[in-house]
N, C-alpha and C positions, 0 to 999 in steps of 0.2 A: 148397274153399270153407270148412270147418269149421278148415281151419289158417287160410286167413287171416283167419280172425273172432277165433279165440284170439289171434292175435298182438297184432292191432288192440287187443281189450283188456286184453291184459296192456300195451302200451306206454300206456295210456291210465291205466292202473292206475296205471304206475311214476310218470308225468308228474304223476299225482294227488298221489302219496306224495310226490316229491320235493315240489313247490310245497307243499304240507302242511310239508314240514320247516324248507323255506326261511323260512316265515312263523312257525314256533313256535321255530327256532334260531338266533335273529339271533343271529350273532359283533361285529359293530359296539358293543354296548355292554357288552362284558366286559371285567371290570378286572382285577386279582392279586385271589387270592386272599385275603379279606378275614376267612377265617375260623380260617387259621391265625395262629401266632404268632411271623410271622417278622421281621424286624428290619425298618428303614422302607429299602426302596433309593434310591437317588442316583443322578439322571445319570451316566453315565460309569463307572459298580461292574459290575463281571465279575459271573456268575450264574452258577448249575447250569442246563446246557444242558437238565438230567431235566425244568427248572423253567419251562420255555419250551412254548408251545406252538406249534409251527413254522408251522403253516398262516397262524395269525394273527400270527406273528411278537411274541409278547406274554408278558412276563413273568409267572407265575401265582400265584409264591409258595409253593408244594406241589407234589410229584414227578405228573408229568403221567403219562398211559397209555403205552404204549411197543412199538413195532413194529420186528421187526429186517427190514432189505428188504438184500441185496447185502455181508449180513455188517456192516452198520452200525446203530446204534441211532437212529432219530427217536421225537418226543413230541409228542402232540397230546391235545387237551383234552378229547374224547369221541369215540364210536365213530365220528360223519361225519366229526371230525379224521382221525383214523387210515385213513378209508376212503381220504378225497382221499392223502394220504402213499402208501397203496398204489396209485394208479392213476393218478396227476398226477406223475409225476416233478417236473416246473418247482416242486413246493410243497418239494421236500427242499433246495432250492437258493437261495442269497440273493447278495447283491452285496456284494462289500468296499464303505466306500464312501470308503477310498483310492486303491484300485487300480484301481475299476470290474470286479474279476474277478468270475468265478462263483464260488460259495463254496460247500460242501457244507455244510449244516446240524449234521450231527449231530459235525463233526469242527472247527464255526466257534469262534472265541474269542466268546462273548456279553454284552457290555454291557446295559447301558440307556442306553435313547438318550439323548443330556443334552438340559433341560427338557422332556421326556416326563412327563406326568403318568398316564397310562395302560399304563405299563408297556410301553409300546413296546422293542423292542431290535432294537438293530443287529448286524450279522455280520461278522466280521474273520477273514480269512485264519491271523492271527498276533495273538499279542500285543505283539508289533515293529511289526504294521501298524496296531494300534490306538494305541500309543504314539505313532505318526508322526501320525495323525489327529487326538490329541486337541493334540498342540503343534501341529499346523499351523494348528489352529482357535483358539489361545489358549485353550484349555482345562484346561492343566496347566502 
């Protein structure tokens, strides 16, 4: 009886903290980083993947935290970035969006997305495959 009282509220605890986190760290309204002094990026300009923060898929501006998982490097913006990367596989992983393939993040070519104002970026297999992408779309 005394275990499942302890379980009951350590899960009631966890349930607490996380909703607690969810509500103090929105990711929805984070931009690049606005505090360094890096040059202004452009639709469609390659990036330091260090500069990314994968979960969000968002350009930062500044070398992000970094986690090695399976002999690869990812980057995420704070320590719940980094948590999800270790435990969400699906978050190290993005979509070409020429080829429709899976794309591993930390090994993807990174753009910015063109007319992203948010520092949004996309994921590319290749730099061949983002080449294809941007003439296909009229964009170079």
């Amino acid at each position: 009886m005394k275990t499942q009282k302890l379980v009951l509220t350590l899960a009631i605890g966890l349930f607490s903290y996380a909703a607690t986190m969810a509500q103090t760290h929105d990711h929805s309204k984070m931009k690049p980083n606005d505090s360094t002094k890096m040059k202004p990026v452009e639709g469609g300009q390659k990036v330091p993947n260090s500069q990314v923060c994968f979960p969000n898929n968002r350009y930062m501006g500044a070398e992000q935290l970094s986690v090695e998982i399976d002999g690869k490097t990812y980057y995420g913006c704070c320590n719940g970035c980094i948590e999800r990367l270790k435990n969400e596989p699906e978050v190290r992983y993005g979509v070409d969006p020429l080829t429709e393939k899976k794309v591993n993040k930390a090994t993807a070519y990174i753009v910015i997305k063109p007319g992203s104002t948010g520092g949004e970026v996309l994921y590319f297999e290749s730099k061949v495959n983002y080449q294809k992408f941007m003439k296909k779309n009229d964009k170079i």
